[in-house]
ZAMIZA-588379 format. One record per residue: x, y, z of N, C-alpha, C, O in turn; residue in one letter. Coordinates in steps of 0.1 Angstrom, whole numbers, padded with zeros to 4 digits, always signed. Layout:
REM ZAMIZA-588379
XYZXYZXYZXYZA/...
***
This chain:
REM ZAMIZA-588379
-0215-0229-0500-0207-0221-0490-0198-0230-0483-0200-0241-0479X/-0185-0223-0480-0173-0236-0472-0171-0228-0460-0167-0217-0460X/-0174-0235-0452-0164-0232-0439-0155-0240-0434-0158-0251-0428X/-0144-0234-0436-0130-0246-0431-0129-0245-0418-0132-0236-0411X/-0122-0259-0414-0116-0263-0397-0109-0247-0393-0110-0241-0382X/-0102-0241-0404-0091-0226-0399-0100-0216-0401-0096-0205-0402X/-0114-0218-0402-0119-0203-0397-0119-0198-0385-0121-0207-0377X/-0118-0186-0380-0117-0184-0370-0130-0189-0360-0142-0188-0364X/-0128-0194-0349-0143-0198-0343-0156-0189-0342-0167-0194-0346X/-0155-0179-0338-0169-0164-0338-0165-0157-0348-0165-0145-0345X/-0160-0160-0361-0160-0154-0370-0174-0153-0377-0179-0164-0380X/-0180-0145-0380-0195-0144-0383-0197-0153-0399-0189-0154-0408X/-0206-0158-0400-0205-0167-0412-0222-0161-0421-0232-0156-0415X/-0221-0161-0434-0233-0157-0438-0239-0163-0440-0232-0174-0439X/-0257-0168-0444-0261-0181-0444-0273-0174-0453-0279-0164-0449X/-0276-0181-0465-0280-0177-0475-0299-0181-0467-0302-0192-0462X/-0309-0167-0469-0319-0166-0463-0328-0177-0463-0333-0182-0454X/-0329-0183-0482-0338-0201-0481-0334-0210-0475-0341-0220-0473X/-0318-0212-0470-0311-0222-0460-0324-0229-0452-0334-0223-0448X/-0319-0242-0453-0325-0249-0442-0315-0255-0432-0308-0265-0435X/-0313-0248-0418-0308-0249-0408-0314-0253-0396-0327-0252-0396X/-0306-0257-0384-0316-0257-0375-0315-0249-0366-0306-0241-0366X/-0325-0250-0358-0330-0240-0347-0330-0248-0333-0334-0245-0322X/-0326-0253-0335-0328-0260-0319-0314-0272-0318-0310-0277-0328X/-0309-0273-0308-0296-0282-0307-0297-0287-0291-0300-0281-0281X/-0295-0300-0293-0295-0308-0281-0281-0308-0278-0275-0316-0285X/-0273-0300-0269-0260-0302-0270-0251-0313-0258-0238-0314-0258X/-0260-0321-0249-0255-0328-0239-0265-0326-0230-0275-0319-0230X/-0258-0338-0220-0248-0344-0219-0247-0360-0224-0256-0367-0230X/-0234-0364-0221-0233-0375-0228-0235-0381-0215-0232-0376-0204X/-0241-0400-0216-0247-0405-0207-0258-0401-0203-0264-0408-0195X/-0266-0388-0206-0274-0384-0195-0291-0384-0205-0298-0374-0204X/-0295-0395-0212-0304-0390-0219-0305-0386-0230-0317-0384-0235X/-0296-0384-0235-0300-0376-0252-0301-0383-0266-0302-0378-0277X/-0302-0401-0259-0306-0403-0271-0318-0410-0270-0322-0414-0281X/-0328-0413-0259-0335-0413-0254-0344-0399-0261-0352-0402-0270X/-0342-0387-0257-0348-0377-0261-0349-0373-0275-0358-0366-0280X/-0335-0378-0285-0339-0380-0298-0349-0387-0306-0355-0383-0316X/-0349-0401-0299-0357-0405-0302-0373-0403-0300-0381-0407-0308X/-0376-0394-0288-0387-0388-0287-0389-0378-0299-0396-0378-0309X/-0383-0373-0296-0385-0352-0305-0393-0362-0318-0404-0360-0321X/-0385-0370-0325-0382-0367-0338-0394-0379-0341-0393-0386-0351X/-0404-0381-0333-0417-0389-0336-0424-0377-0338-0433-0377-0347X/-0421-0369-0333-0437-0351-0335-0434-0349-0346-0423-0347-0352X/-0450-0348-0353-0448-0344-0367-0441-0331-0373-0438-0327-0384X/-0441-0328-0361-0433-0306-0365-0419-0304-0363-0411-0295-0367X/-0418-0316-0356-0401-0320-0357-0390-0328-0362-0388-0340-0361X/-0382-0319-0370-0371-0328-0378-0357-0330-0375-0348-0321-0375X/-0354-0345-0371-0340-0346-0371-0333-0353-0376-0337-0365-0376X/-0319-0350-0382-0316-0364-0392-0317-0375-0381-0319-0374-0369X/-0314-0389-0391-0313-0398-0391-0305-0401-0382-0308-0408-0372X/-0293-0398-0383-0280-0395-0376-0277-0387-0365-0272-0376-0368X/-0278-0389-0352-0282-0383-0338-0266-0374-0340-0264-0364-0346X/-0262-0378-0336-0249-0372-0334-0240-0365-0350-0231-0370-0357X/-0247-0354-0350-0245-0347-0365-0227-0342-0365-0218-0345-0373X/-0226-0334-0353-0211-0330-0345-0207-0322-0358-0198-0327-0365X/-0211-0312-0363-0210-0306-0370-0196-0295-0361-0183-0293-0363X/-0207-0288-0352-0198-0276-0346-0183-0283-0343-0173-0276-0346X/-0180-0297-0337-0169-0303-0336-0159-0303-0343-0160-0312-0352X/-0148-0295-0342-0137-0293-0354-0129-0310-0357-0124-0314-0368X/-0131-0320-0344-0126-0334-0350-0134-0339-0359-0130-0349-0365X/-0149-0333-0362-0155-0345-0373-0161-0336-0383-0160-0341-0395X/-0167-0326-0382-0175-0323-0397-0177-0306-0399-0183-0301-0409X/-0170-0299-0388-0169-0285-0391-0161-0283-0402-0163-0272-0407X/-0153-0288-0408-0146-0285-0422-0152-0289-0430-0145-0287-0440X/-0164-0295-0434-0170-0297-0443-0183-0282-0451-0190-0280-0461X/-0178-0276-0438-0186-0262-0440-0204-0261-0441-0211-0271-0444X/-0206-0255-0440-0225-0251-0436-0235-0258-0448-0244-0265-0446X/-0227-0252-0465-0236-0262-0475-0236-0277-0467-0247-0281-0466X/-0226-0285-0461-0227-0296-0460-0241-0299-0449-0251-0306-0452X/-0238-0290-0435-0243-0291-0424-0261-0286-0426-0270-0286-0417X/-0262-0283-0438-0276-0275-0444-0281-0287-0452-0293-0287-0455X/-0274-0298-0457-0280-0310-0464-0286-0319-0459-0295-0326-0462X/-0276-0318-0446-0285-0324-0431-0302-0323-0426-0309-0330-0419X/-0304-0314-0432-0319-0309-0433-0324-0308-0440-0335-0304-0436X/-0324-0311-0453-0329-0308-0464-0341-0322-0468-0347-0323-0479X/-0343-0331-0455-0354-0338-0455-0366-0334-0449-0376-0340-0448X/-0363-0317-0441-0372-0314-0435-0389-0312-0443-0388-0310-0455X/-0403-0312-0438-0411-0305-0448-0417-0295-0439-0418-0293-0427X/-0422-0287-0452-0428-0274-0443-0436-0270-0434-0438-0258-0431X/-0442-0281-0429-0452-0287-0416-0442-0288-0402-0445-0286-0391X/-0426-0295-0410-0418-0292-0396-0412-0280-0393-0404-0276-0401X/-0413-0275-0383-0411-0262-0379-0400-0261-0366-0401-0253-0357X/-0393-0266-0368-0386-0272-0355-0369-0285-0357-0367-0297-0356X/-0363-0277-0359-0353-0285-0370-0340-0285-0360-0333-0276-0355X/-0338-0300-0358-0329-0300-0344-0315-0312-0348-0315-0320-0358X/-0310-0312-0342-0302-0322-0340-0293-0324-0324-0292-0315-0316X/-0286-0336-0323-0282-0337-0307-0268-0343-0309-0268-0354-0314X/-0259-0338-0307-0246-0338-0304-0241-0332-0291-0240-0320-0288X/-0238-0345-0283-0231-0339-0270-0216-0338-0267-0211-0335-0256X/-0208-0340-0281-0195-0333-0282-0194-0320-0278-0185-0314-0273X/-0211-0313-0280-0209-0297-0281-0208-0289-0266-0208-0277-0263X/-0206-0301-0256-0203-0298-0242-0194-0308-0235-0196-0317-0227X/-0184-0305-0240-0171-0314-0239-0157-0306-0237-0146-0309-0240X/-0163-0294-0232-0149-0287-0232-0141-0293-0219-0147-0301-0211X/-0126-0290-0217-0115-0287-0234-0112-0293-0240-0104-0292-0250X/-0119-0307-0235-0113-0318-0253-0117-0311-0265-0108-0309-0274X/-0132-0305-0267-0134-0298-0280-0135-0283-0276-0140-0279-0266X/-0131-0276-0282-0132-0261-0280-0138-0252-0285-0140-0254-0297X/-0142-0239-0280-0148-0233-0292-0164-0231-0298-0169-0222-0305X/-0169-0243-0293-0181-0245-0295-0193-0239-0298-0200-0241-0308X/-0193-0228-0286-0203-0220-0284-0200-0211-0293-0210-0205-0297X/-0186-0206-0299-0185-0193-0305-0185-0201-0321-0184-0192-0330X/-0185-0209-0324-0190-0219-0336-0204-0219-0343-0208-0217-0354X/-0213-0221-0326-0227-0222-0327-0236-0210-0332-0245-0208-0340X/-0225-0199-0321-0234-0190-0326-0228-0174-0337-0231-0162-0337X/-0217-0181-0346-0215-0176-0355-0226-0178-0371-0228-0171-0381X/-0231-0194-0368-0241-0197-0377-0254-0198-0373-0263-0199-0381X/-0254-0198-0358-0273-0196-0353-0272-0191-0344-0275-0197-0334X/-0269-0177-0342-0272-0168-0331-0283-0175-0321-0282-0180-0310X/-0294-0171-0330-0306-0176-0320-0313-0189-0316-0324-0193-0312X/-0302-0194-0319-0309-0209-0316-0311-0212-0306-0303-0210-0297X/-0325-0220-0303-0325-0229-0292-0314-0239-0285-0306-0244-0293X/-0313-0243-0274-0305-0251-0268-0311-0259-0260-0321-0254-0255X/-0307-0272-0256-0314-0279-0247-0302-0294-0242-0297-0303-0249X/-0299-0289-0223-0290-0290-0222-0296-0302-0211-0300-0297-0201X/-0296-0316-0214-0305-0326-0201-0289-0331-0192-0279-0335-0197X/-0291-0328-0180-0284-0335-0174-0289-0343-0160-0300-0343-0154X/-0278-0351-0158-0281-0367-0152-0267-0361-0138-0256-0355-0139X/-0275-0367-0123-0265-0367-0112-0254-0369-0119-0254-0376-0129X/-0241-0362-0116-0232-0357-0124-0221-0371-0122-0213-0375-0130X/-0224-0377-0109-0212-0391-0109-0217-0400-0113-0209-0407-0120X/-0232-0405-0112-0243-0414-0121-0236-0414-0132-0229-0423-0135X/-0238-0402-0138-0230-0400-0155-0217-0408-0159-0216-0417-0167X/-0208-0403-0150-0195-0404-0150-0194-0423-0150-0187-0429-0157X/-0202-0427-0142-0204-0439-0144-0206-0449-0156-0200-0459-0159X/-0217-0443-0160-0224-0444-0175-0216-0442-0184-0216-0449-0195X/-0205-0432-0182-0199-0428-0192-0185-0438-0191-0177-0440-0201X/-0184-0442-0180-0174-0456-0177-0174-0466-0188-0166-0468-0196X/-0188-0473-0185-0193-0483-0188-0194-0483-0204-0194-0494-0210X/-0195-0475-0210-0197-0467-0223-0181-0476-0229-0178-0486-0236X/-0177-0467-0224-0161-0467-0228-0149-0473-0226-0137-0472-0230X/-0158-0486-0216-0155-0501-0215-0160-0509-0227-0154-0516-0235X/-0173-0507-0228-0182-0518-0238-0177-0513-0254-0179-0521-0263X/-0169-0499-0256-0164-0496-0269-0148-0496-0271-0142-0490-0280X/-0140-0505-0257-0127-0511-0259-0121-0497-0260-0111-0495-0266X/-0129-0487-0255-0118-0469-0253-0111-0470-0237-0106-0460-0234X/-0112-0482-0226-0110-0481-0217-0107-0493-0208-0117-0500-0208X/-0098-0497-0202-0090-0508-0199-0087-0507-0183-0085-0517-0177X/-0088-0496-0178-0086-0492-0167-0098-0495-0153-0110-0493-0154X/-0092-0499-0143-0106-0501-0136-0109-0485-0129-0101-0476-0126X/-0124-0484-0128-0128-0472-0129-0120-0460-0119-0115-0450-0123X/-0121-0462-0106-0113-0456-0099-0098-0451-0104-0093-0441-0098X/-0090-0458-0113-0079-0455-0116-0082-0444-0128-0077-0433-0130X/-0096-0452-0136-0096-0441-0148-0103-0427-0142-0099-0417-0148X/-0110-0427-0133-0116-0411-0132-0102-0405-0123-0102-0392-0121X/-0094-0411-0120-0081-0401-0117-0073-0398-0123-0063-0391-0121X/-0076-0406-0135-0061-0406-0145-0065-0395-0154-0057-0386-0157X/-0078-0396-0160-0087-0393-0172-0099-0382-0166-0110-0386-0162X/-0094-0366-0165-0097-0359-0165-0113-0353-0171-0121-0347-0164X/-0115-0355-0185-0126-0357-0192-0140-0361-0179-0150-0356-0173X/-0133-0371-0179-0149-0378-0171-0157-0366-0159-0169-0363-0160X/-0149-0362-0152-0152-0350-0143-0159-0338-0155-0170-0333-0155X/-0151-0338-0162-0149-0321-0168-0162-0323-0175-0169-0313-0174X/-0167-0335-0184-0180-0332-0188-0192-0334-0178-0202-0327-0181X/-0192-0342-0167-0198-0337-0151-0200-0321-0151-0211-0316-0153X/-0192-0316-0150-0193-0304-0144-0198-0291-0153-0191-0283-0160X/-0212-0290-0152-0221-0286-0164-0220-0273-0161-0217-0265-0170X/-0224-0267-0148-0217-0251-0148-0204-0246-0158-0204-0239-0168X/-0195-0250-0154-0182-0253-0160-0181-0255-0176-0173-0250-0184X/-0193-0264-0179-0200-0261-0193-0205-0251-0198-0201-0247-0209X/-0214-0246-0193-0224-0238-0191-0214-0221-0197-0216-0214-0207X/-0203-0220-0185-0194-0210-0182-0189-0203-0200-0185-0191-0203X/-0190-0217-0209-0185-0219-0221-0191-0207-0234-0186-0199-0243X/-0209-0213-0227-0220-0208-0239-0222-0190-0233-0229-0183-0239X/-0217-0186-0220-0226-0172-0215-0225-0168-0221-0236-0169-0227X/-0214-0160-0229-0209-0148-0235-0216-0149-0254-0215-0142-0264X/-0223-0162-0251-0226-0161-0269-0242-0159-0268-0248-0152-0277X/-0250-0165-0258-0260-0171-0255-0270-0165-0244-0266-0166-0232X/-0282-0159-0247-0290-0154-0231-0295-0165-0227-0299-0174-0235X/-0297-0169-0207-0300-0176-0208-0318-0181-0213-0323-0191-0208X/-0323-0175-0221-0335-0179-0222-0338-0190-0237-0348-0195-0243X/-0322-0188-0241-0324-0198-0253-0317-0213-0247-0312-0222-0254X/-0319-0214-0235-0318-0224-0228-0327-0231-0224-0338-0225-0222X/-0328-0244-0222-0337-0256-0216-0331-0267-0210-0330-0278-0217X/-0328-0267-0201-0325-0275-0189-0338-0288-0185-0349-0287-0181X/-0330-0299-0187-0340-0311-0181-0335-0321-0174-0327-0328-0180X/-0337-0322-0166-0330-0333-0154-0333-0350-0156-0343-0356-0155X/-0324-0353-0159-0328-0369-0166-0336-0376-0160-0341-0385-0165X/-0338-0372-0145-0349-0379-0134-0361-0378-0139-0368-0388-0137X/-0367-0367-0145-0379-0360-0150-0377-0367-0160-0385-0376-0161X/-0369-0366-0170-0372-0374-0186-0380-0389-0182-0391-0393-0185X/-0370-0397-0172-0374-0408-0164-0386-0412-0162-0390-0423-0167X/-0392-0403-0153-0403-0403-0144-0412-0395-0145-0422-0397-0139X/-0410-0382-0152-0424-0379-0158-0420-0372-0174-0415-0362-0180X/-0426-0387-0176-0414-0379-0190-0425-0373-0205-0421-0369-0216X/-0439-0376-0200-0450-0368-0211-0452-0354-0205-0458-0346-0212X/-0447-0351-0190-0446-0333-0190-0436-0332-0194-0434-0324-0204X/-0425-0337-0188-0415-0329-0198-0410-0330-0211-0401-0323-0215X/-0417-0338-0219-0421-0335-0232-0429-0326-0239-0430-0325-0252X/-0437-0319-0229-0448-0314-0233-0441-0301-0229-0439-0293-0238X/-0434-0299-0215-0427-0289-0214-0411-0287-0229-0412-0278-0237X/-0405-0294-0230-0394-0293-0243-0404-0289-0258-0399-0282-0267X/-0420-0293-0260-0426-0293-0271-0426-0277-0270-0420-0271-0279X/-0433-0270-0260-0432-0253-0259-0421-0246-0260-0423-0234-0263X/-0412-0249-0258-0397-0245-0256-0394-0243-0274-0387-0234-0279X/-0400-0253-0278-0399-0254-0294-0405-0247-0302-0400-0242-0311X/-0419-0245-0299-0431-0239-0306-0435-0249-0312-0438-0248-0324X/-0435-0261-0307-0447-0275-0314-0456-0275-0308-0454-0271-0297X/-0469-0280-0312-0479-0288-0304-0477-0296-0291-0478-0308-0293X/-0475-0292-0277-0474-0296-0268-0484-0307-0265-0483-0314-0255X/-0492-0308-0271-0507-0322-0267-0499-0333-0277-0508-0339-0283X/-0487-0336-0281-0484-0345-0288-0480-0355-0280-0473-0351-0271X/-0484-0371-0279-0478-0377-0271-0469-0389-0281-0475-0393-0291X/-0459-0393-0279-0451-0400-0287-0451-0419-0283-0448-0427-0274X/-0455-0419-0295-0462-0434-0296-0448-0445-0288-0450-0456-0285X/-0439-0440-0287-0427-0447-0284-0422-0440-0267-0412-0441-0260X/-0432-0433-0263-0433-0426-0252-0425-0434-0236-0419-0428-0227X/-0429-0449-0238-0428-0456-0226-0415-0465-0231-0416-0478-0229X/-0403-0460-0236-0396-0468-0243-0382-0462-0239-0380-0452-0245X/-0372-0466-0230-0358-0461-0229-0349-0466-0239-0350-0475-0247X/-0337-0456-0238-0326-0463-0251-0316-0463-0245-0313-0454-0237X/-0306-0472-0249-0291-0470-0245-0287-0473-0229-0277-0471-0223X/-0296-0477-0227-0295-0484-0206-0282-0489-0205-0280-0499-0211X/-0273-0486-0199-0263-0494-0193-0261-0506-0197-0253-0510-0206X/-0270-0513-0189-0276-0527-0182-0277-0536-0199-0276-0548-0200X/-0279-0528-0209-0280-0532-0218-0273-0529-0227-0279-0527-0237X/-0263-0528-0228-0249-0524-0232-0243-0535-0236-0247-0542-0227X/-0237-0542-0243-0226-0555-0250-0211-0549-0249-0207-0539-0255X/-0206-0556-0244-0190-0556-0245-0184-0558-0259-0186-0570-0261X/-0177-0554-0269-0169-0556-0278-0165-0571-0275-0164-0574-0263X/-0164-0578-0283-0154-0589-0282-0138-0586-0283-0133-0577-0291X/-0129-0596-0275-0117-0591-0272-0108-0589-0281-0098-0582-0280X/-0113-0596-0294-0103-0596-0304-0108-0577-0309-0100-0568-0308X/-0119-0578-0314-0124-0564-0316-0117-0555-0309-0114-0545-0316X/-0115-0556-0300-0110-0540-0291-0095-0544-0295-0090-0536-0303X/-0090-0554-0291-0074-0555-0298-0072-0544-0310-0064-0535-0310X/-0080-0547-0322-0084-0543-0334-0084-0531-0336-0081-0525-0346X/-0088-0527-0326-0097-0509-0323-0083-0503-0318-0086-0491-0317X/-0073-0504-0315-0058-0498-0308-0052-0500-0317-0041-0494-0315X/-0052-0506-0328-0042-0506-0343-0044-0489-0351-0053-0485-0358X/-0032-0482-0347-0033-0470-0355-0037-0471-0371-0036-0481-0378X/-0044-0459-0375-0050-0457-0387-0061-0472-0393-0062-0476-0405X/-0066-0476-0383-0075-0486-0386-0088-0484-0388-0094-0492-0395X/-0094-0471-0383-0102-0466-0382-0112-0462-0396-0122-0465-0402X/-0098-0451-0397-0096-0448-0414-0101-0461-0424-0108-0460-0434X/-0096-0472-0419-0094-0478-0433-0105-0487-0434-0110-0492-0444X/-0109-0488-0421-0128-0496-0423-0134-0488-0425-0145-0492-0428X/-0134-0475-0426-0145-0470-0431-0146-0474-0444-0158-0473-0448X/-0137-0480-0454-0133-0477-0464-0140-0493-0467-0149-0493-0476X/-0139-0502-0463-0141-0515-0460-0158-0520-0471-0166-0512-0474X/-0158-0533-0474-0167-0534-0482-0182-0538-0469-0180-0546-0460X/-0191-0532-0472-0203-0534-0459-0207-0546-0453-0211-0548-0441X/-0205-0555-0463-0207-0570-0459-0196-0572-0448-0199-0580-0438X/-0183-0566-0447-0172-0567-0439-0178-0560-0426-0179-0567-0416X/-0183-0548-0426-0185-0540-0415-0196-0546-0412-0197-0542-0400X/-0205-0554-0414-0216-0560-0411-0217-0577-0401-0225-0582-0394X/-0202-0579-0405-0199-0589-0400-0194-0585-0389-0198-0590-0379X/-0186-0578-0389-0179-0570-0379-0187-0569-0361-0185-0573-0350X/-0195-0560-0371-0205-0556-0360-0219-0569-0352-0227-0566-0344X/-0216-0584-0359-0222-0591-0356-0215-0606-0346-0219-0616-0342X/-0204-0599-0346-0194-0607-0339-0200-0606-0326-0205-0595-0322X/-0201-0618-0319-0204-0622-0303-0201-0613-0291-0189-0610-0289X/-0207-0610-0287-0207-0604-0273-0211-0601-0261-0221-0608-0259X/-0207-0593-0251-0211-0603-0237-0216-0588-0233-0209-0578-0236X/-0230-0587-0223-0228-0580-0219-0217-0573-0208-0207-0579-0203X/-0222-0561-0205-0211-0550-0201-0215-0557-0184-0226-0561-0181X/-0204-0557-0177-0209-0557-0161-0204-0547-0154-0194-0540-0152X/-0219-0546-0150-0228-0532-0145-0217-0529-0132-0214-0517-0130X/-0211-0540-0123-0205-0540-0108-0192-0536-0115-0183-0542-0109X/-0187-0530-0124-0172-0526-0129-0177-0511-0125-0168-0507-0118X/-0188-0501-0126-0191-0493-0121-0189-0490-0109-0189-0478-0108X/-0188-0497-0098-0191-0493-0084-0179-0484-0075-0168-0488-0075X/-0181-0478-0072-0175-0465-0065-0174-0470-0048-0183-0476-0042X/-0162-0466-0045-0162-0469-0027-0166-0458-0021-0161-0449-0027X/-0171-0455-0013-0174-0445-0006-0167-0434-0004-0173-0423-0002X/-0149-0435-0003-0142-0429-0003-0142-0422-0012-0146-0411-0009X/-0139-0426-0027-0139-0425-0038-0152-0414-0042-0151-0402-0047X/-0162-0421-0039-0176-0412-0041-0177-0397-0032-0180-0385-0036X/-0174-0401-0022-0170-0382-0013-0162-0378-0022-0167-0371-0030X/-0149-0380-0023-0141-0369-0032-0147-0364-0043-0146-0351-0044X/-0153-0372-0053-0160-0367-0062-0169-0356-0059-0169-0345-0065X/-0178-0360-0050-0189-0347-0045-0180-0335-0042-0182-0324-0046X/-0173-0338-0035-0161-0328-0032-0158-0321-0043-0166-0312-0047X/-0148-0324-0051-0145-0320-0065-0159-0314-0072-0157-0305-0080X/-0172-0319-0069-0183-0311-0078-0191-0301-0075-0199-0295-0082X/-0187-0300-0059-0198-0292-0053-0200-0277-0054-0211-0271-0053X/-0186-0268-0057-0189-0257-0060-0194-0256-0075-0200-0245-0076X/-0193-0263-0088-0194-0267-0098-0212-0267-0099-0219-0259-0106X/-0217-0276-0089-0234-0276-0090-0237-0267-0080-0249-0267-0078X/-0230-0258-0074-0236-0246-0068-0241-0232-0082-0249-0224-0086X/-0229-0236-0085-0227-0227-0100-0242-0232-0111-0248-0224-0117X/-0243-0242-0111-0251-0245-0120-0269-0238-0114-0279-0236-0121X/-0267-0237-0103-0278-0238-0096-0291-0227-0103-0302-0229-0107X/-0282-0213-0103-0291-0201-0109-0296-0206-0124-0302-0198-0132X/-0294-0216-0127-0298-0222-0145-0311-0230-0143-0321-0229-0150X/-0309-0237-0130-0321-0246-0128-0331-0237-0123-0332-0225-0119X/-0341-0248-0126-0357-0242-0117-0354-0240-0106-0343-0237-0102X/-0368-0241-0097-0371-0243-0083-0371-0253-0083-0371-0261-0092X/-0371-0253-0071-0367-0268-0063-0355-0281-0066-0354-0292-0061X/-0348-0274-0076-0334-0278-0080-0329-0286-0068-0325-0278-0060X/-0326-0297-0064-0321-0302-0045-0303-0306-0055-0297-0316-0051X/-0296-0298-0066-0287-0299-0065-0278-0319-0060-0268-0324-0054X/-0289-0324-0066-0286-0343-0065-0281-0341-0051-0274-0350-0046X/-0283-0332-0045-0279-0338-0026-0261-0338-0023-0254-0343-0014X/-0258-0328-0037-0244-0326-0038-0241-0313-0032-0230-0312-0026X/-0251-0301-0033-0249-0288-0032-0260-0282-0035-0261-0270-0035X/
***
């Protein structure tokens, strides 16, 4: 079966009944945990996720034209003991860089699960700084880039995300987890995300006490590398590249990221809360009790 980039987005799609698809999608946020949480899920024996965290299927820039047979081969390592067939792509809460999404999602899994972890929304924005310093996508010192570069706010602001999936989605195919909880108590809320799933909740993950992707531990590209990375259609043509090449590539020297290129002036930091606070008022009816709204709203 093909589904092209020009189908219409909620165009209803058929999906042949033995398909192996998934049921559950980690859709964001980015910075906030989700690969941290991939790497949990996908130790429970009832849970399957490729190999490949960021599948970005629903995303018309990378693998929605490749159509559903493709996005169904993605699974096809599942066995019939796993019951719970996920993948985590947080393109899929990136609007309006990507669009569409939700009416993508649920033209081929109406009923799917969702599970949406978010991190204090400027923390993120941070993270997501530092990210995009250490991958030579960002040259700017941070204060200039969260004014210039719109994005950084817009995937912050998860109501605003949220606003995206209503019309496709009730909220009870939702799951909301606060990256503080993944953090700090992070075998209930695994045990909480395992019910949400219909797995064995008494599973504890042998890799349980283990974070991924920290800041703090992040490597800077080397300078020539990022040079490298701003050469149009370059992209294209390493992929193409012989492995020993890309292997070297990726072993070239580097420094880590400094964490103090993050730091926000106070100034700076009020306006932000400013700019987010009707944003996490909005989000608020999604959350539990005792939601304190990061002390934003």
């Amino acid at each position: 079966m093909d589904v092209s980039a020009e189908r219409r987005p909620g165009a209803p799609v058929t999906v042949r009944p033995t398909s192996r698809l998934p049921n559950f999608l980690v859709i964001g946020a980015m910075k906030a945990g989700t690969t941290s949480l991939w790497h949990y899920l996908r130790t429970h024996p009832q849970v399957f996720m490729p190999d490949v965290k960021e599948v970005m299927f629903f995303d018309p820039r990378h693998n929605w034209g490749r159509g559903v047979a493709w996005y169904e081969s993605q699974f096809q390592g599942a066995t019939d003991g796993q019951t719970a067939l996920g993948e985590a792509s947080t393109s899929y809460t990136k609007f309006p860089v990507v669009r569409d999404v939700p009416a993508r999602i649920a033209s081929i899994l109406p009923d799917v699960r969702l599970i949406y972890v978010l991190r204090n929304p400027i923390e993120r924005m941070q993270s997501h700084y530092l990210y995009a310093l250490s991958r030579g996508k960002e040259r700017l010192p941070i204060e200039r880039a969260f004014a210039e570069d719109p994005t950084y706010l817009d995937i912050s602001r998860y109501g605003f995300q949220l606003e995206q999936y209503a019309s496709y989605f009730s909220p009870q195919q939702f799951l909301f987890i606060d990256s503080r909880d993944l953090a700090n108590k992070r075998v209930e809320t695994l045990r909480t995300t395992y019910r949400f799933l219909g797995v064995d909740d008494g599973w504890i993950s042998p890799i349980v006490d283990r974070e991924f992707f920290r800041s703090s531990e992040r490597r800077m590209k080397p300078a020539m590398a990022q040079r490298l990375r701003r050469i149009p259609g370059l992209a294209a043509i390493t992929q193409h590249a012989p492995r020993s090449v890309r292997t070297l590539a990726r072993r070239l020297p580097a420094e880590p990221v400094d964490v103090d290129r993050a730091h926000l002036s106070d100034d700076v930091r009020q306006q932000l809360e400013a700019s987010l606070r009707e944003d996490v008022a909005r989000l608020r009816p999604y959350m539990p009790d005792g939601f304190d709204g990061w002390g934003i709203a």
